[in-house]
Structures are given as structure tokens and as C-alpha cells.
C-alpha positions as CSV (number, residue, x, y, z in Angstrom):
1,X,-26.4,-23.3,6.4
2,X,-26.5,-19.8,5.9
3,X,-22.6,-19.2,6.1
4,X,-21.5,-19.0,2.6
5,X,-24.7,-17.7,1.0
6,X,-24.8,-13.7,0.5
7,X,-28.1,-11.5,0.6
8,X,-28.5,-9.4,-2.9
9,X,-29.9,-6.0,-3.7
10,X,-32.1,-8.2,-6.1
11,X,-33.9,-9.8,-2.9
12,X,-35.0,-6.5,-1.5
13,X,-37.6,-6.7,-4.4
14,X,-39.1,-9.4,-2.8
15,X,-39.3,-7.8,0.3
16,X,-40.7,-4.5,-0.7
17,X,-43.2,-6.8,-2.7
18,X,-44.1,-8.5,0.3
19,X,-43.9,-5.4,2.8
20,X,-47.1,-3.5,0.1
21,X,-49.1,-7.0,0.3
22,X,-48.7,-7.0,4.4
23,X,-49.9,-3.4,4.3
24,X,-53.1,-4.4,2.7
25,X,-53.6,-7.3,5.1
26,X,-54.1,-4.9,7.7
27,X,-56.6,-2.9,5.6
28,X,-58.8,-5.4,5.4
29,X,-58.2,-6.9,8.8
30,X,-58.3,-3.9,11.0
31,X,-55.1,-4.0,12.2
32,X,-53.1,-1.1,12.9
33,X,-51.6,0.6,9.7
34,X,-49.8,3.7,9.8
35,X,-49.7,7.1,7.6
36,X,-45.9,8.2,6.4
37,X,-46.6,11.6,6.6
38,X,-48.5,12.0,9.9
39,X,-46.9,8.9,12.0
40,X,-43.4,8.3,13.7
41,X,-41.6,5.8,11.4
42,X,-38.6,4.2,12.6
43,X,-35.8,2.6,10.5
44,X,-35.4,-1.1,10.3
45,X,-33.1,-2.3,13.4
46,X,-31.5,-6.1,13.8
47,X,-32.4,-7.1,17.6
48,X,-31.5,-9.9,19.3
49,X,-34.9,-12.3,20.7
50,X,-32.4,-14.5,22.8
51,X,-30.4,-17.5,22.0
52,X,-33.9,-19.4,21.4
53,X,-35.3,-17.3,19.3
54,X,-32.5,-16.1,17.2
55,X,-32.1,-12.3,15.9
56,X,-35.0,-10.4,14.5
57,X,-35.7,-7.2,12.4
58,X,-37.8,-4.8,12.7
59,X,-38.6,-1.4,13.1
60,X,-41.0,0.5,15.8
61,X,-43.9,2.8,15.0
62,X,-45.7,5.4,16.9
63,X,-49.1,6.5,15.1
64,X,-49.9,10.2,15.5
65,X,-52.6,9.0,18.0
66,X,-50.6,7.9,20.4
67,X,-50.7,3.8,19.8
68,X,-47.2,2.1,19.1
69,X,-46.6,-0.9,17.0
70,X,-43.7,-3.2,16.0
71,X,-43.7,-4.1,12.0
72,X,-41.7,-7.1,12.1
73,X,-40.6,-8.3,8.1
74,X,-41.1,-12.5,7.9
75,X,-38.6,-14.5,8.8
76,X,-38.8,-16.6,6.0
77,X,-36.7,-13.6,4.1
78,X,-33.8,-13.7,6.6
79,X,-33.3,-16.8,8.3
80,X,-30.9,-18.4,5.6
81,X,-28.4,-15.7,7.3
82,X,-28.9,-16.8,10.9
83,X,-24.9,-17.5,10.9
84,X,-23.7,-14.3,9.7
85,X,-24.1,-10.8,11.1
86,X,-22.9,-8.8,8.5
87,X,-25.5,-10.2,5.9
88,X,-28.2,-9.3,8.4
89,X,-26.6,-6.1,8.7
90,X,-27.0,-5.8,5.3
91,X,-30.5,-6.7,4.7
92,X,-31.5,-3.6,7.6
93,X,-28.9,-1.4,5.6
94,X,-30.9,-1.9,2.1
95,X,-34.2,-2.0,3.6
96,X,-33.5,1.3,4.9
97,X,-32.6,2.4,1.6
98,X,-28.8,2.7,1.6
99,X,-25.7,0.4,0.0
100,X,-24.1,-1.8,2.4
101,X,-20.9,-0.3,0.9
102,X,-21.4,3.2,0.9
103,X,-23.1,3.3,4.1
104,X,-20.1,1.9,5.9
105,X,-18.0,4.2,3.9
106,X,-19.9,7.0,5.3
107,X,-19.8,5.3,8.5
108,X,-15.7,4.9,8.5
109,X,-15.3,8.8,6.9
110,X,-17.7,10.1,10.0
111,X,-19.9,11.6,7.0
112,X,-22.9,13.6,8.6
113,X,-26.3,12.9,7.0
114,X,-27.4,16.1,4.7
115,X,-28.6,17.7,1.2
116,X,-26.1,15.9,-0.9
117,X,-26.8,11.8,-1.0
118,X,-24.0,9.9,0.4
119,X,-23.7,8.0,-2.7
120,X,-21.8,11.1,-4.6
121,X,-19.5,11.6,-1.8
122,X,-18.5,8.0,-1.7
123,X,-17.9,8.0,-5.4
124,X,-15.7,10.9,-4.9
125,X,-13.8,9.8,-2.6
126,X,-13.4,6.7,-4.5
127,X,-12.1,9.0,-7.7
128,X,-9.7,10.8,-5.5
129,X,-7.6,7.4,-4.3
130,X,-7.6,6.0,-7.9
131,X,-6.0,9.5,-9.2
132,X,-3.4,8.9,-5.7
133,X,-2.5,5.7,-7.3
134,X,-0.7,3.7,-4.5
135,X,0.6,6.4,-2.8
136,X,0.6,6.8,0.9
137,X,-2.9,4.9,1.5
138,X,-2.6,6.5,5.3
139,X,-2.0,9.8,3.8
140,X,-4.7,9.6,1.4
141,X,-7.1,8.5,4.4
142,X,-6.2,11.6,6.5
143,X,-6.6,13.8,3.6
144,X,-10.0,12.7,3.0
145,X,-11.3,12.6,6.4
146,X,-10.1,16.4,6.6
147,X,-12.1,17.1,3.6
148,X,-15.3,15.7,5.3
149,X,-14.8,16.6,8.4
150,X,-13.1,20.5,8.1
151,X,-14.8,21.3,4.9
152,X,-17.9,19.4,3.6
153,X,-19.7,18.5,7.2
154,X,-19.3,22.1,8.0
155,X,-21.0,23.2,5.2
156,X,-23.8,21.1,6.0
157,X,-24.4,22.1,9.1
158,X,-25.0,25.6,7.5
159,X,-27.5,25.0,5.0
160,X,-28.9,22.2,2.9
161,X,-28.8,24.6,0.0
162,X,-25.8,24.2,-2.1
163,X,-26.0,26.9,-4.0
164,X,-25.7,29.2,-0.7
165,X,-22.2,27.7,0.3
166,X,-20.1,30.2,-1.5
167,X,-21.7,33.4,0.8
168,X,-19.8,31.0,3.5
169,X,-16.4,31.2,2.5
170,X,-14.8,33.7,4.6
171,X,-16.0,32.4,7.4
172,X,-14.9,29.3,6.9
173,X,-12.0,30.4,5.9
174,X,-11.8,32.3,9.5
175,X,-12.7,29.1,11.5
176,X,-9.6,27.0,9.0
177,X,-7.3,29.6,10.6
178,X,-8.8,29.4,14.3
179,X,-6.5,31.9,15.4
180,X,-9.7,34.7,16.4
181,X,-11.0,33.7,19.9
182,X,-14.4,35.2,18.8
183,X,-14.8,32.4,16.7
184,X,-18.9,31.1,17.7
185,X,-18.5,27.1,19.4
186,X,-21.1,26.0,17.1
187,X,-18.8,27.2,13.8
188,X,-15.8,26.1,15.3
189,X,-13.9,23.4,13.5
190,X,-11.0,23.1,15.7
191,X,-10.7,23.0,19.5
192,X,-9.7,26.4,20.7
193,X,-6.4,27.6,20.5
194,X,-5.1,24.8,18.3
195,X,-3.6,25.7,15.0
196,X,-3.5,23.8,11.7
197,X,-0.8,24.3,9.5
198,X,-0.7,26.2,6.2
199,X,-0.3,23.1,4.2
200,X,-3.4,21.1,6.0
201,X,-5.7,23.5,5.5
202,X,-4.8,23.9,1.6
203,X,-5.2,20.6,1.3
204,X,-8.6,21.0,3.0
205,X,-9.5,23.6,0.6
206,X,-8.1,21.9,-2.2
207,X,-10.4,18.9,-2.0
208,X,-13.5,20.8,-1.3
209,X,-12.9,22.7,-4.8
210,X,-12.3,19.6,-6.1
211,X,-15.3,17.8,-4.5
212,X,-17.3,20.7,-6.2
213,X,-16.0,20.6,-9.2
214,X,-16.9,16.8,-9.4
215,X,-20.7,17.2,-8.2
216,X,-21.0,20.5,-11.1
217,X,-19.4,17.8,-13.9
218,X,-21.7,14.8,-12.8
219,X,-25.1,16.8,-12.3
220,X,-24.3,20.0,-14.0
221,X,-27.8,21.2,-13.6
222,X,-28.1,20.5,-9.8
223,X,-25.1,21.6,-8.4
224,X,-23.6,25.2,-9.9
225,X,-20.1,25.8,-10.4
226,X,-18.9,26.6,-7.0
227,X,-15.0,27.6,-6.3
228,X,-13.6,28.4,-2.4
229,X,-11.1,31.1,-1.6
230,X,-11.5,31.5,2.2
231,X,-8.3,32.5,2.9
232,X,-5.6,35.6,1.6
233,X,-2.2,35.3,1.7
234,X,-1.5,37.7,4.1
235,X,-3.6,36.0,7.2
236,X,-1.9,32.3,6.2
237,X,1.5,34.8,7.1
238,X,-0.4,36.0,9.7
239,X,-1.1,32.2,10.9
240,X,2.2,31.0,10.4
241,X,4.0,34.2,12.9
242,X,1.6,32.5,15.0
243,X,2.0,29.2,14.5
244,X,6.4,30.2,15.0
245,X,5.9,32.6,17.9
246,X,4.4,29.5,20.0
247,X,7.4,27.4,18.5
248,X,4.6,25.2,16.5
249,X,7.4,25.6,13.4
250,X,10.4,24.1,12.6
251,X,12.9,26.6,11.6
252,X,15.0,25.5,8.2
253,X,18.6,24.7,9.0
254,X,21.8,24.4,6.9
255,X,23.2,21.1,6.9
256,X,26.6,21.0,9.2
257,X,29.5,19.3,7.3
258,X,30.4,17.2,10.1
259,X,26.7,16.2,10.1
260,X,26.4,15.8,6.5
261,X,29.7,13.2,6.6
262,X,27.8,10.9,8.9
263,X,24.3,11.4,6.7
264,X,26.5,10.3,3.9
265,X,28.2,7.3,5.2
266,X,24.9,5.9,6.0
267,X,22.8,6.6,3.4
268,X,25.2,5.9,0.2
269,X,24.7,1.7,0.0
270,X,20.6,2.6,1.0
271,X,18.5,1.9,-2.4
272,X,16.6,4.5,-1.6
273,X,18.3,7.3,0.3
274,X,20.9,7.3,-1.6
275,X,19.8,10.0,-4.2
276,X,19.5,12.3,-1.5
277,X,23.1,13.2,-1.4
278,X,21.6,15.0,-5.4
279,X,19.2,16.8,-3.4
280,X,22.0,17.9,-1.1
281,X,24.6,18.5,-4.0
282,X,22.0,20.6,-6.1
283,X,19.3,21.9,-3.8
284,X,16.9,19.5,-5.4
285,X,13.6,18.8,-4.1
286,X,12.8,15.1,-2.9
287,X,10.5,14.6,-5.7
288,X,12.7,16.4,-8.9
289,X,15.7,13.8,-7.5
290,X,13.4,10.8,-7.6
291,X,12.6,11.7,-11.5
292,X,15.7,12.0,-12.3
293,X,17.5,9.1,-15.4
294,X,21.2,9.3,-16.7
295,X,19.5,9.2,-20.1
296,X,17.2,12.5,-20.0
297,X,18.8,14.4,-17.1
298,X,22.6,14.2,-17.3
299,X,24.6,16.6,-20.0
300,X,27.8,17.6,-20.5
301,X,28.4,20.2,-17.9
302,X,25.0,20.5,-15.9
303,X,22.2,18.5,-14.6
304,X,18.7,18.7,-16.2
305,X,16.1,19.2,-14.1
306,X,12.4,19.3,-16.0
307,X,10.0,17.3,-13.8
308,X,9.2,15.8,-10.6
309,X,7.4,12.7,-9.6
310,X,3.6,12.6,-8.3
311,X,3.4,9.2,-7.1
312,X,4.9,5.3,-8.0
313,X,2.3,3.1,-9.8
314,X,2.3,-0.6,-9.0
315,X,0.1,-2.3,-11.3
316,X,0.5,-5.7,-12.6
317,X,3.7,-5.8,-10.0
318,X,5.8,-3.4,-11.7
319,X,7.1,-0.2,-10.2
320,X,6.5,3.1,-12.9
321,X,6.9,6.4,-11.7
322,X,4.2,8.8,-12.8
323,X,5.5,12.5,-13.2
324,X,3.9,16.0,-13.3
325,X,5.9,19.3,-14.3
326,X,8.0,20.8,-11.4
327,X,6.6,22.7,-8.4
328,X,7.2,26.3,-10.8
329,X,6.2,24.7,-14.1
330,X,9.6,25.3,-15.3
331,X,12.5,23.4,-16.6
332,X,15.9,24.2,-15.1
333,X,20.2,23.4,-15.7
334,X,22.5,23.2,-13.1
335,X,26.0,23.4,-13.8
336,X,28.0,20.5,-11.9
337,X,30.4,23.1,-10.9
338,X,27.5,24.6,-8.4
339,X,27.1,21.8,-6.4
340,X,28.3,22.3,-3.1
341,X,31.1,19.5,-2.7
342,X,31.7,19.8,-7.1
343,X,30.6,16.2,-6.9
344,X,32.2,14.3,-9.9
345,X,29.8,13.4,-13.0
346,X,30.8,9.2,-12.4
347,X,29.5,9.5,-8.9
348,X,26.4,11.6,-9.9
349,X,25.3,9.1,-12.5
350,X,26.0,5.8,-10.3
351,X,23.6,7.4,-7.9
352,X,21.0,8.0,-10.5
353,X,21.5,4.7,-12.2
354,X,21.9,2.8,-8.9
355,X,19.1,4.2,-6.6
356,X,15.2,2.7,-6.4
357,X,12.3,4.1,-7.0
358,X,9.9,5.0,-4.1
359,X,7.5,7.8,-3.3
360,X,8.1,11.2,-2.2
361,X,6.4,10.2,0.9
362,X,7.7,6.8,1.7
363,X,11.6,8.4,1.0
364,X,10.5,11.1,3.9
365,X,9.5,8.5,6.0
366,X,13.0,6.5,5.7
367,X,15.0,10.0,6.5
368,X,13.0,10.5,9.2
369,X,13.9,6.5,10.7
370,X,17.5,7.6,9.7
371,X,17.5,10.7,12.1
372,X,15.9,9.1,15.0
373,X,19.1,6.5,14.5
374,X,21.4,8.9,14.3
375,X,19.8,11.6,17.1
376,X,20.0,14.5,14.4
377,X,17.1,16.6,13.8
378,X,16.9,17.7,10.0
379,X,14.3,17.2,7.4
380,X,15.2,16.6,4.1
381,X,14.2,20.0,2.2
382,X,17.4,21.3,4.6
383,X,19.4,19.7,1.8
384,X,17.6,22.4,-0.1
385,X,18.5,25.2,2.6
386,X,22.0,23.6,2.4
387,X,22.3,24.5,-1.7
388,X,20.9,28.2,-1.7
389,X,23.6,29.1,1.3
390,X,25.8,27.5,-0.4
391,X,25.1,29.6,-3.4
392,X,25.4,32.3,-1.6
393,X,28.3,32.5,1.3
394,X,30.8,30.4,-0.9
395,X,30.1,31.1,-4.2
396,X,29.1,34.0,-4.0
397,X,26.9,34.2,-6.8
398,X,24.3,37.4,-7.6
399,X,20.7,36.6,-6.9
400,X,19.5,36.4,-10.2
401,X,21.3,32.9,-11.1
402,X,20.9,31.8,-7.7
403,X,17.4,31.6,-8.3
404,X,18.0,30.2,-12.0
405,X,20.3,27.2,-10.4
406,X,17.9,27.1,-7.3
407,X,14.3,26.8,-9.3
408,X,13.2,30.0,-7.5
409,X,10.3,32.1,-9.3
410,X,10.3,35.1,-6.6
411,X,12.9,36.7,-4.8
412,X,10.6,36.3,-1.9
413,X,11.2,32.4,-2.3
414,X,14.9,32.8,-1.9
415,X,14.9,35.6,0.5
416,X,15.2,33.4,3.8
417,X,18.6,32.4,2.3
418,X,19.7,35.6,1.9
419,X,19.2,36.6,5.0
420,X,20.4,33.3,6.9
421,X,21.6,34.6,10.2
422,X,25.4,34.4,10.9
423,X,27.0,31.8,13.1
424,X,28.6,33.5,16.3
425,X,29.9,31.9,18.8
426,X,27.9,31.6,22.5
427,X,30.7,31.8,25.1
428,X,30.7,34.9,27.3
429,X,33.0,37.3,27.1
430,X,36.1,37.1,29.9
431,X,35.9,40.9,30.9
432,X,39.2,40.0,33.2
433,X,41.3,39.7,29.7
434,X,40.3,42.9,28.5
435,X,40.6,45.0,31.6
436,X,42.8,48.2,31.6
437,X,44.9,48.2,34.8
438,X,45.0,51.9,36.3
């Protein structure tokens, strides 16, 4: 009966109509009425009566002298839903004063109750996956739940007062990090002793600004212009010793030749990998390759590299990458003659003309499936590491255009290539060889 009909925000009307002629009833009939500001108010509930019966709502009530009540809302408003759950679930949801939608939301995001309504979070996060795209929708997911949960739920367990969040920064900013044991167990975000990494907890921060800057644009005269800067450069070095001392890094690695012969034989006829054999060649990032068109990107005697790609759009069915400018701002040219194997120009523009598009993060995901098959343990920025040695052991070029060719801003950027430890070999010494017979 009540299968395919859906319960409206329209018919709570009704309801709160009916709910202010009850309450009058039991004015003028003596019954028990009750006093918002004095009495114990519960919110609506869905119960089960038993099988006979069918469910009921309801909500209980303890008046400040003690007596208790049920207020039970007619029937008659509900009992076209009798066959589905979630509408009833619904109709307790609005009565209570919330949007099915957002409530769940809230529910799914494990968003704490506080000062700012639910509703402006939900929209938020709503904003944030439209401006994502269809990027990693897992990704996205995590991202937001570590907003909520590591930034915007702690701040609301400090104060309900918005404007006071700012005079918390440091200290949030010390519980991020989690490395101090004198951390308090009520302001701890993290258990103790586990570390985040550096780009987690930017990401955190990130979003908070972000969620900050939305409420300040929407309701400029509630919510002031608030910006977080909990943390200095100097203790996310201090994190990340840490975070390598207790072997919580990975280490970057050149790529070994023998090992980058077998990477290439598998990933040349793959769609998708196959453009990382640019990365390797050039020291490319995964998303500058993946904007990269014979048209705009190939000249004469160097490769073009002025933008990277944010995310693949899918609308109406058709695959268009979206870019942004690269990771410095800045456009660079590579001359083919620096890449490390002097690949040919054919071969570099079958690759770009050949390969499909796919996001940063799904093209990760595909080299990681790839090293699992074939038991080798390197991530795909070691293409990267691969270029700068390169740059620097065999072609012996001066720092200054190896940070030109490479896309570096700082020498402290390029300075873990400089200082790439030697290979030496690990078999002991035979002292019996070198022995001096008396």
C-alpha cells in the first residue's frame, strides 16, 4: 500500500499543525502538558508495538515534577508507510527538525553535533566532490572524513564560539604532529605514538582553511575570516626524522637498468602505463606526463612541459582532462638529448599519441598492481629520482640546469640527488689475500 508512496517535507506541516491543536486539547482537558524550557523533552523515536500492532512514533517526556508521559503523533499521519522503514525513518528525522539527507550525511561522515548547523557542512562537503570531479571517489571520501574528524570535530569540542578557533591553532597543530607524549587524552586526535604523515595532515589543514573560507563567503557576517597555520616547517622536518628513524618512510630509489628493462617490456602495449617510460626518460611527474599532446608539447629539440593535470572529467561519457599550472607554477624545456636512454623523437610522440587518459591516482594505482606482479618495490616518482641522478652522475651537468631540466625551484628540492649515496659493494673483505707473509 504504502511501498511506492514517499513522505514529503510538505507533510510535516500537517503535523506541526496538528501537534499545536493536540497541545490545546490537553489545556482544556487537564491532561498532562509540558513546559520546553523547564521539562525533559525527548526526540521523536520509531518503536516497534509488535507484529500486531505495527511500529509506532513517539517521543517520551519527563515534566520537571517528576510525572513521565509518552506524546504519541496519530497514526493516521504514518500508517500509509507501514511497508517501508526508511520513510518512517524519515518522518522521525524531519519531525526532529533535520533533512533526511543531511542527517544521514552527518551520520555516514561521523559529524559531532555543535555551533555550526550540519546543513553548512553537508553543503561543503557537497562543493568539495563537485570541484574533485570524478576523481578518486574513495580518495575524496578519506579526505573528507579527515577533515571532520582531525580538524572540524576537534574544534568543536573546544568551544562553540567560532570566532575563538584561531587562539587554537598551535595546539592543534601540536596534536596533528602527535609526536610530544605530553599531549592531554582529551586533545588527542590520534592514538598515542602513531604518526600521520606530512601530506595527511596538509590535506587536513587544507580543507579546514577551505571549510572556513566557505562559511566567511556564505554568512560573511557570522563567521569571520579565519585562516590555520598550526604547523612550521621545521617540526613537519622534525616529524618526518621521526616518522624515517622508526622506518615509517620509504626512502626514494634510482631505478636499476635491469629493473627498468622488465618495467618497460611490460608496460609499453598498457594504454595507460605506457607514458611512464616519459616520466622515466625526463624526470616527469605522473601528472605533467598525463598533460602532455604532440601538438602543444613536442618541438624540435626539447619537450615542453607547461601544465599538469588535476583530475579526468566524465560528463556526458566523454573523457576530458582538466589541467592546473605545474607543481612550481612554471613552464619548462627539456632537451631530448637529456633524457636518460636519448630516447628517439618517433618513439616519444607514439607514446604521447598512443597512451589513454586516466587520473593521477588511478595511473598510481596500476604501477602499484604492476609491482606486486613483478615483486619490485618502486613507486613511480623514482622515475623522477631516476632523471636528476642521471643528470648528475652521467651527464654531468652543473646544478643550475639540472634544476632548469628537472622543474626544481630550490636547491634544497634537488639536494637529495646530489647527495645520492654511492653504490659499494657488501662482500667482506678476504684478509687471507692481503696478508704479508713474514
Amino acid at each position: 500500500m504504502g511501498r511506492h508512496k514517499k513522505f514529503k517535507k510538505e507533510d510535516v506541516s500537517k503535523i506541526q499543525k496538528w501537534l499545536k491543536e493536540d497541545f490545546e486539547e490537553r489545556k482544556v482537558k487537564g491532561r498532562i502538558i509540558w513546559n520546553h524550557q523547564t521539562d525533559i523533552i525527548c526526540k521523536w523515536g520509531l518503536y516497534s508495538e509488535g507484529e500486531d500492532k505495527g511500529p509506532s512514533i513517539k517521543r517520551f517526556i519527563k515534566r520537571k515534577d517528576g510525572k513521565t508521559t509518552w506524546h504519541r503523533l496519530k497514526k493516521k499521519f504514518y500508517k500509509d508507510f507501514y511497508q517501508s522503514q526508511k520513510e518512517l525513518e524519515n518522518i522521525v528525522i524531519y519531525l526532529n527538525g533535520l533533512d533526511p539527507a543531511e542527517h544521514r550525511a552527518g551520520i555516514k561522515y561521523r559529524l559531532k553535533e555543535g555551533y555550526i548547523p550540519r546543513v553548512h557542512v553537508i553543503n561543503f562537503c557537497r562543493e568539495v566532490k563537485n570541484n574533485f570531479l570524478n576523481d578518486d571517489k574513495k580518495d575524496i571520501e578519506n579526505r573528507i572524513n579527515g577533515f571532520i574528524n582531525y580538524g572540524l570535530n576537534w574544534f568543536q569540542n573546544k568551544t562553540h564560539k567560532v570566532n575563538e578557533w584561531k587562539k587554537y591553532d598551535k595546539k592543534w597543530g601540536q596534536c596533528l604532529l602527535n609526536y610530544n607524549e605530553d599531549i592531554k587524552d582529551s586533545d588527542r586526535i590520534f592514538p598515542l605514538g602513531e604518526l600521520r604523515s606530512k601530506n595527511t595532515i596538509i590535506r587536513v589543514i587544507w580543507l579546514m582553511n577551505k571549510f572556513m573560507e566557505y562559511l566567511h563567503q556564505q554568512y560573511p557576517n557570522k563567521y569571520p575570516p579565519t585562516y590555520f597555520d598550526p604547523i612550521t616547517n621545521s617540526q613537519f622536518r622534525s616529524l618526518e626524522m621521526i616518522r624515517k628513524q622508526r622506518g615509517l618512510v620509504r626512502d626514494r630509489k634510482h631505478i636499476k637498468s635491469e629493473h627498468w628493462e622488465i618495467i618497460k617490456r611490460n608496460i609499453e602495449n598498457d594504454p595507460h602505463l605506457k607514458i611512464i617510460e616519459i616520466c622515466y626518460e625526463f624526470g616527469l611527474r605522473r601528472s605533467e606526463a598525463l598533460a602532455l599532446s604532440s601538438v602543444e608539447n613536442l618541438f624540435k629539440d626539447n619537450l615542453f612541459v607547461k601544465e599538469q593535470v588535476k583530475c579526468i572529467d566524465y560528463t556526458n561519457g566523454v573523457m576530458t582532462r582538466i589541467f592546473k599550472p605545474t607543481k612550481t607554477g612554471e613552464t619548462r624545456r627539456i632537451p631530448y638529448k637529456a633524457s636518460i636512454s636519448e630516447i628517439s623523437i618517433k618513439r616519444i610522440a607514439t607514446i604521447i599519441d598512443t597512451f589513454e587518459f586516466i587520473s593521477p591516482n588511478q595511473l598510481t594505482k596500476k604501477w602499484r598492481v604492476l609491482m606486486n606482479e613483478l615483486n619490485l618495490d618502486y613507486d613511480i616518482h623514482d622515475c623522477r629520482h631516476s632523471f636528476c641522478r642521471n643528470l648528475f652522475k652521467i651527464k654531468n651537468l652543473d646544478i643550475k640546469t639540472a634544476m632548469e631540466y628537472s622543474g626544481h625551484k630550490e636547491l634544497q628540492s634537488i639536494n637529495g640527488y646530489l647527495r645520492s649515496k654511492s653504490e659499494f659493494s657488501e662482500e667482506k673483505l678476504n684478509l687471507r689475500d692481503f696478508r704479508v707473509v713474514a
